[in-house]
PyMOL commands that place a pseudoatom at each C-alpha (Angstrom):
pseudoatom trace, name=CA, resn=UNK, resi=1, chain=A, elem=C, hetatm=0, pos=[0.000, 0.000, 0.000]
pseudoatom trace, name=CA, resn=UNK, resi=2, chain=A, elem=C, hetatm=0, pos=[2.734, 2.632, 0.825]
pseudoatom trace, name=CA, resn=UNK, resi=3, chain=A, elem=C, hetatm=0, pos=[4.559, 1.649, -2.805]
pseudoatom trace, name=CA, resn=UNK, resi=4, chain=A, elem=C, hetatm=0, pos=[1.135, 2.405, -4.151]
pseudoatom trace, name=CA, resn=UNK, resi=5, chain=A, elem=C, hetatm=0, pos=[0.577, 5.320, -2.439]
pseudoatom trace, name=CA, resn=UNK, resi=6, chain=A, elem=C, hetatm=0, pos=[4.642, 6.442, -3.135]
pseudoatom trace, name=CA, resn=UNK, resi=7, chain=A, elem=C, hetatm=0, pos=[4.314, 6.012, -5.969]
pseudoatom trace, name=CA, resn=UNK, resi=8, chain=A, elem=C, hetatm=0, pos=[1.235, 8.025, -7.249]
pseudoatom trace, name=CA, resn=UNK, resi=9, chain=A, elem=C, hetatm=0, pos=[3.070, 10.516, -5.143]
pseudoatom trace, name=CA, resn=UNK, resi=10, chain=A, elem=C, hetatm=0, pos=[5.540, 10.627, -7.778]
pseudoatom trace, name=CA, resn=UNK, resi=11, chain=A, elem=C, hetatm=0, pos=[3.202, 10.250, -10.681]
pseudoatom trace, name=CA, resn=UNK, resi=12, chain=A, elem=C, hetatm=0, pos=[1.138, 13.671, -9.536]
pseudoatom trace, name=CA, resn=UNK, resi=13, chain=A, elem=C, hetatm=0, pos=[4.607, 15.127, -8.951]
pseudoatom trace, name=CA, resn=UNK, resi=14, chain=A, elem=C, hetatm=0, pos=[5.767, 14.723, -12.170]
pseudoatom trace, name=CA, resn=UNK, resi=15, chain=A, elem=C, hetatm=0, pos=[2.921, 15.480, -13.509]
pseudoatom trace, name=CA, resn=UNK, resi=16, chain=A, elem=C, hetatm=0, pos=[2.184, 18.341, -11.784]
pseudoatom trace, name=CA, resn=UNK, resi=17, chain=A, elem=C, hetatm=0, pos=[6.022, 19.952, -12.750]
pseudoatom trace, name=CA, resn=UNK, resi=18, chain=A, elem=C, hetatm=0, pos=[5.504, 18.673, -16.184]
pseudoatom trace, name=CA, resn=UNK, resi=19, chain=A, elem=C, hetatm=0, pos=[2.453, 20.437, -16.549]
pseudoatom trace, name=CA, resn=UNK, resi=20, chain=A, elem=C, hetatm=0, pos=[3.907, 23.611, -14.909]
pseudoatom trace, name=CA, resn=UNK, resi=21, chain=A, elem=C, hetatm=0, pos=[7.064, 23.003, -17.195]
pseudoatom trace, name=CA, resn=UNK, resi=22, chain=A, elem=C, hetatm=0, pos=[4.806, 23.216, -20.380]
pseudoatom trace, name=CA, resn=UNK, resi=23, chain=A, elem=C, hetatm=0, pos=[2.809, 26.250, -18.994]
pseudoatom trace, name=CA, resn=UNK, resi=24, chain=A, elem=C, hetatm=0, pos=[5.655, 28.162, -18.239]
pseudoatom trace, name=CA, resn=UNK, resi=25, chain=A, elem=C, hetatm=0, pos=[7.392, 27.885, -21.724]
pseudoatom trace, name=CA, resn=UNK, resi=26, chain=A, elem=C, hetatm=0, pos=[3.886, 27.851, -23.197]
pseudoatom trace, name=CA, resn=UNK, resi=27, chain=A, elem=C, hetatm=0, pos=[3.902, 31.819, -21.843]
pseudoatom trace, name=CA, resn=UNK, resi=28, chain=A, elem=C, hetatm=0, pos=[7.666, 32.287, -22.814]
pseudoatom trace, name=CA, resn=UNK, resi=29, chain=A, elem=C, hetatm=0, pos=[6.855, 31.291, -25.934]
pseudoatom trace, name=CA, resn=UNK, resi=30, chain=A, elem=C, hetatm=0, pos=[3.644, 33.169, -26.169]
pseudoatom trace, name=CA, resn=UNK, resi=31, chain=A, elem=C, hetatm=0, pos=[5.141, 35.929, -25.163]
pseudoatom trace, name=CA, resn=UNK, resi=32, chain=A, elem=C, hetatm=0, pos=[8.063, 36.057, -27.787]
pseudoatom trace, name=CA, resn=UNK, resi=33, chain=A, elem=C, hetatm=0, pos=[5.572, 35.522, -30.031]
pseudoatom trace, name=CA, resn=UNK, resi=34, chain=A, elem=C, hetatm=0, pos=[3.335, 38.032, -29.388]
pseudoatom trace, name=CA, resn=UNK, resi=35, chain=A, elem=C, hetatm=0, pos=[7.198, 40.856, -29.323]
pseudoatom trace, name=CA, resn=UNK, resi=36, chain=A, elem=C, hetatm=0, pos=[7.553, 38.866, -32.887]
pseudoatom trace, name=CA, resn=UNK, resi=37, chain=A, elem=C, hetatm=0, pos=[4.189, 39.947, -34.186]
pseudoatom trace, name=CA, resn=UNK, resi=38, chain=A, elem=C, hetatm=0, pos=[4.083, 43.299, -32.561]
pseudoatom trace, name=CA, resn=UNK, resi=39, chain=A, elem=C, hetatm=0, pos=[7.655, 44.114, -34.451]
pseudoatom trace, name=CA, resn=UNK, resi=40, chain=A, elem=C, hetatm=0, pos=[6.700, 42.986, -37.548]
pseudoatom trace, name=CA, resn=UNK, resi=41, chain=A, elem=C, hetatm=0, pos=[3.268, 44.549, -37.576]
pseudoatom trace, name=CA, resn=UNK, resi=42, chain=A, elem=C, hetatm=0, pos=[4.926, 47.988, -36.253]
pseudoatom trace, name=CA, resn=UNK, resi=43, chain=A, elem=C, hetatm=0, pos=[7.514, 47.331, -39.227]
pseudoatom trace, name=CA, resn=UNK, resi=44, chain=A, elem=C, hetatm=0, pos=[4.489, 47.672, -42.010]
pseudoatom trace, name=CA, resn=UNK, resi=45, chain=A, elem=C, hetatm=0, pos=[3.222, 50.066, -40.578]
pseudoatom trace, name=CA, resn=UNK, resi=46, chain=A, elem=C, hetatm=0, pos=[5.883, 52.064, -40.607]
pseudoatom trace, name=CA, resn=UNK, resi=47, chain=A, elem=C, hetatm=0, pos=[6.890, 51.239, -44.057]
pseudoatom trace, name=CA, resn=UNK, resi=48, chain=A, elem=C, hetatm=0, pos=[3.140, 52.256, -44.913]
pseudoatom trace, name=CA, resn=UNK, resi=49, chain=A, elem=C, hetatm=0, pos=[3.320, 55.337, -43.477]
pseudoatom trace, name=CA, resn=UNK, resi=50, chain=A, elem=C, hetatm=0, pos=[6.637, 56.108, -45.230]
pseudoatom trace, name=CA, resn=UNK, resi=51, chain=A, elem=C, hetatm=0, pos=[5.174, 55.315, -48.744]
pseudoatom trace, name=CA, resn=UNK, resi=52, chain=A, elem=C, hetatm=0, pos=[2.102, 57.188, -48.062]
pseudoatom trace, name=CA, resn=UNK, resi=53, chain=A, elem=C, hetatm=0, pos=[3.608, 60.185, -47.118]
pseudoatom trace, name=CA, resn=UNK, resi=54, chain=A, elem=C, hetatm=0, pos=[6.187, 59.748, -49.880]
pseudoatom trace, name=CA, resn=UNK, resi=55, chain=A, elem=C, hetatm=0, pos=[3.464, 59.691, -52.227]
pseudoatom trace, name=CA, resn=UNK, resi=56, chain=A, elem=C, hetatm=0, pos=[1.699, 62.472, -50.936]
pseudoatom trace, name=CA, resn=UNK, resi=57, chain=A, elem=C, hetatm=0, pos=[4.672, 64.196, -50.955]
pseudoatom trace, name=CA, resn=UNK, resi=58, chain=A, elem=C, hetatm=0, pos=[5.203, 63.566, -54.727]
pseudoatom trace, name=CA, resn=UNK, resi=59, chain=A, elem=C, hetatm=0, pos=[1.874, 64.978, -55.869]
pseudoatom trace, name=CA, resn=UNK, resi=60, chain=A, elem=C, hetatm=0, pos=[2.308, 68.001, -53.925]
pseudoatom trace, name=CA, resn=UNK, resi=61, chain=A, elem=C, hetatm=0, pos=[5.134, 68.850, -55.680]
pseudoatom trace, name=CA, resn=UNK, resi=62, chain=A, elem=C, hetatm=0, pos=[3.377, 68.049, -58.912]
pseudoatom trace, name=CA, resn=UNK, resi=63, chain=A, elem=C, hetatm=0, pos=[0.808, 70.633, -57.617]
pseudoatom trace, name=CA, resn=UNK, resi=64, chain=A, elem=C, hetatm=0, pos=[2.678, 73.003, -57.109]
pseudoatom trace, name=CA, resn=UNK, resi=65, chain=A, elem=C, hetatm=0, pos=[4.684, 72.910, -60.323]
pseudoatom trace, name=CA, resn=UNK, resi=66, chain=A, elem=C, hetatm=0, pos=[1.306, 72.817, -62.208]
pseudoatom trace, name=CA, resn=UNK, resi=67, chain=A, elem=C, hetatm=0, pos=[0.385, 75.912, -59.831]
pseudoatom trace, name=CA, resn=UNK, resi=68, chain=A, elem=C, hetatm=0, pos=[3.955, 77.541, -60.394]
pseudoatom trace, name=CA, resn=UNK, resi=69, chain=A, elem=C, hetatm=0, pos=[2.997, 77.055, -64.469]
pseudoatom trace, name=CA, resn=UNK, resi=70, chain=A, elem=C, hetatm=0, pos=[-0.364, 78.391, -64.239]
pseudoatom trace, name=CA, resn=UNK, resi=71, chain=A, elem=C, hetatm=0, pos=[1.182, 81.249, -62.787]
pseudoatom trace, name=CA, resn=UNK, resi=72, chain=A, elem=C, hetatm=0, pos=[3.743, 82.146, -65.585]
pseudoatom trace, name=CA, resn=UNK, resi=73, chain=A, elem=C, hetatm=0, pos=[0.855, 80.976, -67.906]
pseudoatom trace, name=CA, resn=UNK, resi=74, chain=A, elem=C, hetatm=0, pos=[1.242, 83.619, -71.312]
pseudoatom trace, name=CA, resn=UNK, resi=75, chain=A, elem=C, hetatm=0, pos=[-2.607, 84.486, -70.460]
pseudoatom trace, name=CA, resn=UNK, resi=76, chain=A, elem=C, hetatm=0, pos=[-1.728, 85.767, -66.696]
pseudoatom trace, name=CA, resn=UNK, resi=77, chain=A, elem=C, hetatm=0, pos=[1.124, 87.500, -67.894]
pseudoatom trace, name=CA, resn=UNK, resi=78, chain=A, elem=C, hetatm=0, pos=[-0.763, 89.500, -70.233]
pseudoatom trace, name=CA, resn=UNK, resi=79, chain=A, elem=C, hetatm=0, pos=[-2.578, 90.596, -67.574]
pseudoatom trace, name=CA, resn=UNK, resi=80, chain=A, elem=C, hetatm=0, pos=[-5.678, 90.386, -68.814]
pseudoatom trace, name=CA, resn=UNK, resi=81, chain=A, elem=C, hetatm=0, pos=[-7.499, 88.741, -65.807]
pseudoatom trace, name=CA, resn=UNK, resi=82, chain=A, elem=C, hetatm=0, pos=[-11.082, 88.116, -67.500]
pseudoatom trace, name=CA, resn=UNK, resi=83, chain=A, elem=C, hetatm=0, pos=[-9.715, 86.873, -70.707]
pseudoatom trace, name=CA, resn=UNK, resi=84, chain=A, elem=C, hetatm=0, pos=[-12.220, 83.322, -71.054]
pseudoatom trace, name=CA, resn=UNK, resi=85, chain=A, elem=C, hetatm=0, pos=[-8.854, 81.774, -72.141]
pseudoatom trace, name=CA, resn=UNK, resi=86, chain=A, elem=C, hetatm=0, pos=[-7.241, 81.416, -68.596]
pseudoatom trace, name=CA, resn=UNK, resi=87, chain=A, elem=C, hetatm=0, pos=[-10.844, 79.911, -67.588]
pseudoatom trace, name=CA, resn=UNK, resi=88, chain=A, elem=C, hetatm=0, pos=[-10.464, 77.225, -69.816]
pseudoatom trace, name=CA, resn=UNK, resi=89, chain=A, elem=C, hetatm=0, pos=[-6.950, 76.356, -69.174]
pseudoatom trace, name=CA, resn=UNK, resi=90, chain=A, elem=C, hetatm=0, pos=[-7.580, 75.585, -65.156]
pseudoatom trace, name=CA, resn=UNK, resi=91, chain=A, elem=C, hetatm=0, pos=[-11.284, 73.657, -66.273]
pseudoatom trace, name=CA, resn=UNK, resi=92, chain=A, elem=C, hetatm=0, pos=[-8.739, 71.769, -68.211]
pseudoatom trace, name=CA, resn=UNK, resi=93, chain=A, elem=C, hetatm=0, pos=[-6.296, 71.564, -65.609]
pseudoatom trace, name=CA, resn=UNK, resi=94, chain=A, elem=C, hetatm=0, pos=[-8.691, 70.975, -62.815]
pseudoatom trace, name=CA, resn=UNK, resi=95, chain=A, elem=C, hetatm=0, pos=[-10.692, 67.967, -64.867]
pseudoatom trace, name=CA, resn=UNK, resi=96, chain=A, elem=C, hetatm=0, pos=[-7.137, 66.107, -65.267]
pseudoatom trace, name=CA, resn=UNK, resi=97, chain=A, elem=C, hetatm=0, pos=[-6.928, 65.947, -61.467]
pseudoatom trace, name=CA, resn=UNK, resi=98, chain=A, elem=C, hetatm=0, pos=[-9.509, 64.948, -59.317]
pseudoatom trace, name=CA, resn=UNK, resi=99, chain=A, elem=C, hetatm=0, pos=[-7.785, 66.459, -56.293]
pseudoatom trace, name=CA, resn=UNK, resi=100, chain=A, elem=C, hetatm=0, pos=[-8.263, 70.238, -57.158]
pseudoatom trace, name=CA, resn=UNK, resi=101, chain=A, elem=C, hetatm=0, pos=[-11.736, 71.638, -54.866]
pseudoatom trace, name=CA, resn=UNK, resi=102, chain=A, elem=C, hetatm=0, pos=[-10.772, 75.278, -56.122]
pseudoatom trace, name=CA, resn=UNK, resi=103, chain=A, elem=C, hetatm=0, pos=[-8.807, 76.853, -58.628]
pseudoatom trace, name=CA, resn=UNK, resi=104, chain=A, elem=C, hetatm=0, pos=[-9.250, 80.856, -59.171]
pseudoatom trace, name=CA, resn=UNK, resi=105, chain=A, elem=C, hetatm=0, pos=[-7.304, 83.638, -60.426]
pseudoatom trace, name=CA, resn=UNK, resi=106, chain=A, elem=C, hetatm=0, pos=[-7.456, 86.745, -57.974]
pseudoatom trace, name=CA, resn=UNK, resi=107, chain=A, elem=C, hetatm=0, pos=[-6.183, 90.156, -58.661]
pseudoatom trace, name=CA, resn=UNK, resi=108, chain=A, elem=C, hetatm=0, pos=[-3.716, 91.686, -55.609]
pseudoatom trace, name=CA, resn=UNK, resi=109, chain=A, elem=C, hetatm=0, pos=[-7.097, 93.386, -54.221]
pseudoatom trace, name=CA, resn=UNK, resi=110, chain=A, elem=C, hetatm=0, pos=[-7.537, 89.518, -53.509]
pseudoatom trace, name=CA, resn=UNK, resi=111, chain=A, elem=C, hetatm=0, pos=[-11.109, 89.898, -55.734]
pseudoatom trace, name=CA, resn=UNK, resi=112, chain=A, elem=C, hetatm=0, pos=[-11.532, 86.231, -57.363]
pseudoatom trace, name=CA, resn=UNK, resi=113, chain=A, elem=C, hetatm=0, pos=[-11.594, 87.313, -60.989]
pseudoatom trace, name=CA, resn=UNK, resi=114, chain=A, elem=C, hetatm=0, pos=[-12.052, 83.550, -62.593]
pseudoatom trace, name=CA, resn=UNK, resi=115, chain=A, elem=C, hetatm=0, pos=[-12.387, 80.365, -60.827]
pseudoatom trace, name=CA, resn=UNK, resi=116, chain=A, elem=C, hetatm=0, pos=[-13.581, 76.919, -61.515]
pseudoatom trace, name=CA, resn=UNK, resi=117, chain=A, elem=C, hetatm=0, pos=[-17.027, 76.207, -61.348]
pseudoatom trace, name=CA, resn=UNK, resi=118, chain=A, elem=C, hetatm=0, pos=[-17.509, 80.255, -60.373]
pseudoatom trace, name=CA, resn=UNK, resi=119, chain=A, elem=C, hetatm=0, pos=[-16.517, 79.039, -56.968]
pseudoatom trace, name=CA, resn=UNK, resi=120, chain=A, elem=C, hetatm=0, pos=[-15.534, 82.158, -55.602]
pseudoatom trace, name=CA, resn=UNK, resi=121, chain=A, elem=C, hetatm=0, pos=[-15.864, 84.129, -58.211]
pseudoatom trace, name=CA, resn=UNK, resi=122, chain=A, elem=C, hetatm=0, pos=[-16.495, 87.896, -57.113]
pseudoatom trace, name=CA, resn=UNK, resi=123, chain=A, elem=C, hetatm=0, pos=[-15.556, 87.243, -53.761]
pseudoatom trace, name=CA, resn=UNK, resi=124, chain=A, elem=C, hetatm=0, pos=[-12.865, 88.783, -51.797]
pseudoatom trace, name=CA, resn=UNK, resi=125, chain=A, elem=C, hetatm=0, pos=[-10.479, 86.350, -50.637]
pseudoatom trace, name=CA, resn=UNK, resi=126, chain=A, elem=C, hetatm=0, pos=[-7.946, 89.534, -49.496]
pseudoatom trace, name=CA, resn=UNK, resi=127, chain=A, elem=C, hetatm=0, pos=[-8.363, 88.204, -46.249]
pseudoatom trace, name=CA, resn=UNK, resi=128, chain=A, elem=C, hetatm=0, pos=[-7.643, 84.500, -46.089]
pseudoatom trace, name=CA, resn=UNK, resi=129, chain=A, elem=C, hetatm=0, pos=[-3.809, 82.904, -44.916]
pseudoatom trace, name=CA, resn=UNK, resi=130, chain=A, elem=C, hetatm=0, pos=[-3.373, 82.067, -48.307]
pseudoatom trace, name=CA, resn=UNK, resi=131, chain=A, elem=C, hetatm=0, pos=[-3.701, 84.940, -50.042]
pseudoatom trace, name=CA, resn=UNK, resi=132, chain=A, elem=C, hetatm=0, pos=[-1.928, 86.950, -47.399]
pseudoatom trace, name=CA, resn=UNK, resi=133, chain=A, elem=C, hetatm=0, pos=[1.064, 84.599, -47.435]
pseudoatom trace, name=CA, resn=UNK, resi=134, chain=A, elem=C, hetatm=0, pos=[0.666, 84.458, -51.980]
pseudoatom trace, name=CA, resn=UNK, resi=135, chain=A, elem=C, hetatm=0, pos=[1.395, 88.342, -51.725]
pseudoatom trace, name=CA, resn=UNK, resi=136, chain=A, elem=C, hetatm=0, pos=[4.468, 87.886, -50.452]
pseudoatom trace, name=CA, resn=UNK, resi=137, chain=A, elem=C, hetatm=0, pos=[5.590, 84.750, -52.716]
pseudoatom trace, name=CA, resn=UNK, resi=138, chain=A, elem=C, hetatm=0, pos=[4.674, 81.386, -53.812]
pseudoatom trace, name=CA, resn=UNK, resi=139, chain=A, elem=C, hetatm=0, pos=[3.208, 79.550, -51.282]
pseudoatom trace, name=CA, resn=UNK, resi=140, chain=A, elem=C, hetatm=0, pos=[2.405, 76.073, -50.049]
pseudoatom trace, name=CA, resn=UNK, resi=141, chain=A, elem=C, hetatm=0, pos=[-0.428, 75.742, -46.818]
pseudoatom trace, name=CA, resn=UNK, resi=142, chain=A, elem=C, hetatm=0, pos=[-0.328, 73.375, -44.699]
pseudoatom trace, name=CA, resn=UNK, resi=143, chain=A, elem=C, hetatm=0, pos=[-3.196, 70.675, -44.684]
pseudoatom trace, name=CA, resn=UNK, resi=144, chain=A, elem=C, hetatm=0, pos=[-6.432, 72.711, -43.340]
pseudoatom trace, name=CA, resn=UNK, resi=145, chain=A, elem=C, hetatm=0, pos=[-9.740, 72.656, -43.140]
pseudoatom trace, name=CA, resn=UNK, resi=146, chain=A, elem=C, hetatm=0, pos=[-11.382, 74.251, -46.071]
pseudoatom trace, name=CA, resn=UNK, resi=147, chain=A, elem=C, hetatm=0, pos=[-14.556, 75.083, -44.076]
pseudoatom trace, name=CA, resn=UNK, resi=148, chain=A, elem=C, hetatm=0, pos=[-15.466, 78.169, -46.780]
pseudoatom trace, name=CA, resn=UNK, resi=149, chain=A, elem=C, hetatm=0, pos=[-15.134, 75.593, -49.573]
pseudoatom trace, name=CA, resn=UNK, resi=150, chain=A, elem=C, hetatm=0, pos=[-17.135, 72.545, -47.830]
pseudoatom trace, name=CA, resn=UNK, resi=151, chain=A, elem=C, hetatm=0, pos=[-20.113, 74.905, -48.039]
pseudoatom trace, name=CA, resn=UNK, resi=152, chain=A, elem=C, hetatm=0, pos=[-20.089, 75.101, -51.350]
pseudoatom trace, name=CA, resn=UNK, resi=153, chain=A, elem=C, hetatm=0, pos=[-19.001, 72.017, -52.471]
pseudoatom trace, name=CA, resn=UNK, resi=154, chain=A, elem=C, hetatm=0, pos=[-21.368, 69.208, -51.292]
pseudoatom trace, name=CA, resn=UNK, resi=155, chain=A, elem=C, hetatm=0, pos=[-19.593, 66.291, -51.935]
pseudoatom trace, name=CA, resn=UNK, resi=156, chain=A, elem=C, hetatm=0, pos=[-16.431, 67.996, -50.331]
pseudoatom trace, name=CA, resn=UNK, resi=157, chain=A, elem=C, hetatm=0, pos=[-16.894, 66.370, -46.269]
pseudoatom trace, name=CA, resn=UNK, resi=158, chain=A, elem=C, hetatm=0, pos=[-16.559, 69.273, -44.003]
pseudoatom trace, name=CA, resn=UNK, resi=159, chain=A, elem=C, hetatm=0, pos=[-13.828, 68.471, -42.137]
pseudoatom trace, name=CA, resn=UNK, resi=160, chain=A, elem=C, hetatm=0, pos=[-11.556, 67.349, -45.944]
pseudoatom trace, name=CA, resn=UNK, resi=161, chain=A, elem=C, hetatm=0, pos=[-8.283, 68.879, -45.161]
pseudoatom trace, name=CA, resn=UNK, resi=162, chain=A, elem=C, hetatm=0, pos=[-6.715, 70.872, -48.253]
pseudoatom trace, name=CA, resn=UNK, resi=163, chain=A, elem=C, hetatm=0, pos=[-3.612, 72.709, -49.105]
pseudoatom trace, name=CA, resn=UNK, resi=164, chain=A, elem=C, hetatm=0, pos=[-3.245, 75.811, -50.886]
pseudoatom trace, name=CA, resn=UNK, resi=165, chain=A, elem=C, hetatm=0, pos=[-0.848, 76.916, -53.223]
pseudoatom trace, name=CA, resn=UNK, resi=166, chain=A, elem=C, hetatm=0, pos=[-0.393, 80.365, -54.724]
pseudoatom trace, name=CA, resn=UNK, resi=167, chain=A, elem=C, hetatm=0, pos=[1.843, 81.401, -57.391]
pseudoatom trace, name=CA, resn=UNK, resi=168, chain=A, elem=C, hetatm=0, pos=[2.311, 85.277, -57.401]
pseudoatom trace, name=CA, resn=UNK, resi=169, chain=A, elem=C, hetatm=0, pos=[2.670, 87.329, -60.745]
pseudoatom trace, name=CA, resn=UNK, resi=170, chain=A, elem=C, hetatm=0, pos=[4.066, 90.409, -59.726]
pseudoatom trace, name=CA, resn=UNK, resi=171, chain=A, elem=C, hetatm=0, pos=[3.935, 91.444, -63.444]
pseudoatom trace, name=CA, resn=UNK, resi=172, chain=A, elem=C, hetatm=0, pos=[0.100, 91.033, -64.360]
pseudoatom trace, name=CA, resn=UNK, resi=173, chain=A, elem=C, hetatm=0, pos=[-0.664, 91.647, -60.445]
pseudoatom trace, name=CA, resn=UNK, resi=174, chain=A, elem=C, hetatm=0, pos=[-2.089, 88.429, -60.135]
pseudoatom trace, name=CA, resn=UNK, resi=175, chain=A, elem=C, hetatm=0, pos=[-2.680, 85.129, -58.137]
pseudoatom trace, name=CA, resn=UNK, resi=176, chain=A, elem=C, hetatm=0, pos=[-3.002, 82.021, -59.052]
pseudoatom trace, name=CA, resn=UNK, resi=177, chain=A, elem=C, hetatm=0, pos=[-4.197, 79.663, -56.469]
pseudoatom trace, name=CA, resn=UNK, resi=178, chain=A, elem=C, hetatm=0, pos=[-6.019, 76.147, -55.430]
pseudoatom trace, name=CA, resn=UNK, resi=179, chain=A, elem=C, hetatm=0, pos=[-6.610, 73.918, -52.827]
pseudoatom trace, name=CA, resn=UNK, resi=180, chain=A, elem=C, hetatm=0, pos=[-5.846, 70.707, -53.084]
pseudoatom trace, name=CA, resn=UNK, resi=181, chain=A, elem=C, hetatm=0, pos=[-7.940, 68.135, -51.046]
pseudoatom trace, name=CA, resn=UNK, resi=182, chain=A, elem=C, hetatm=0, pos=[-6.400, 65.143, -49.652]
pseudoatom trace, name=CA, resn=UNK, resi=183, chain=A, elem=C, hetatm=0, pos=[-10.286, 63.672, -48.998]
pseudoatom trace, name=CA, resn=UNK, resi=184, chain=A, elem=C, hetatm=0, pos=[-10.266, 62.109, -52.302]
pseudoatom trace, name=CA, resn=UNK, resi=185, chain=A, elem=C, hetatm=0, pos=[-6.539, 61.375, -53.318]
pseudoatom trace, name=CA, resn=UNK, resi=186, chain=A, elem=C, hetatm=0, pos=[-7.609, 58.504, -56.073]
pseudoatom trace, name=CA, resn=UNK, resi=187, chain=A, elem=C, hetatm=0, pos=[-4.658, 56.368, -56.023]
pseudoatom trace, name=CA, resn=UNK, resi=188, chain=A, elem=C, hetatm=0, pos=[-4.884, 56.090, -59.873]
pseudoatom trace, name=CA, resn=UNK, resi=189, chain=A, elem=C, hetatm=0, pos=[-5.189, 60.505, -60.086]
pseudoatom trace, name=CA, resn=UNK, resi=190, chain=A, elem=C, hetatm=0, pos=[-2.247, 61.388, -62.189]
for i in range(1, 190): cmd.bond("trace and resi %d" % i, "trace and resi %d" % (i + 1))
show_as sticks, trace
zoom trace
């Protein structure tokens, strides 16, 4: 009876460490696991991030080349502000990219003189950051909310942030200017 009793002693003991044993490099193993998955998810993620902002990066640049061209645009140097010609040269510019929620010519009173779908268009705009900062030189906003232009627009969700860009004619006395929305960014947009 005692050899019986010893020995399922020694059975539960072993079993009992061996079972311990397993649970404790279960968690170990678990746990590396889990630093292995974190790393490699926070890896992507980062490496999204980077391309995304790359990318972004890239079409601002193209916007503000195509800006920086609209500005030295033979029309705006003429200085002819309500010549229908510059009107249909940012339609066409503003149809080849779906990013554009304004384009608009403005004379340095900061009166919108053309602009895309008349958004604008007779308004004063001598007061907004943009134009402010365009009178001084070409200029590149910061992401913002374009709260004036999600009331007009109503496919534009309020709180879209956009960029302007202004390219200053000194010449004609002229700005040209748009604000770029990131809301839609089609991948395909170019």
């Amino acid at each position: 009876m005692l050899k019986a009793s010893l020995r399922r002693y020694l059975t539960l003991w072993f079993a009992g460490l061996s079972l311990l044993t397993l649970l404790i490099v279960g968690v170990y193993v678990g746990h590396i696991a889990t630093e292995q998955v974190k790393r490699a998810s926070g890896s992507a993620l980062s490496n999204v991030a980077g391309s995304t902002a790359a990318l972004l990066g890239m079409q601002l640049r193209e916007h503000q080349k195509e800006i920086s061209l609209l500005g030295h645009d033979p029309l705006l140097v003429r200085g002819d502000l309500d010549d229908p010609d510059i009107l249909r040269s940012m339609e066409l510019r503003s149809q080849s990219r779906a990013e554009y929620a304004w384009m608009g010519v403005a004379d340095t009173d900061g009166r919108v003189r053309q602009a895309v779908n008349d958004l604008l268009l007779g308004q004063s705009v001598e007061a907004r950051p943009w134009f402010q900062a365009g009178l001084r030189g070409p200029y590149t906003g910061d992401p913002h909310e374009a709260l004036l232009l999600a009331k007009m627009l109503p496919s534009m969700p309020m709180a879209s942030p956009c960029a302007s860009l202004i390219s200053p004619r000194r010449s004609s006395m002229t700005r040209a200017g748009s604000s770029v929305s990131w809301a839609p960014m089609p991948t395909g947009a170019g």
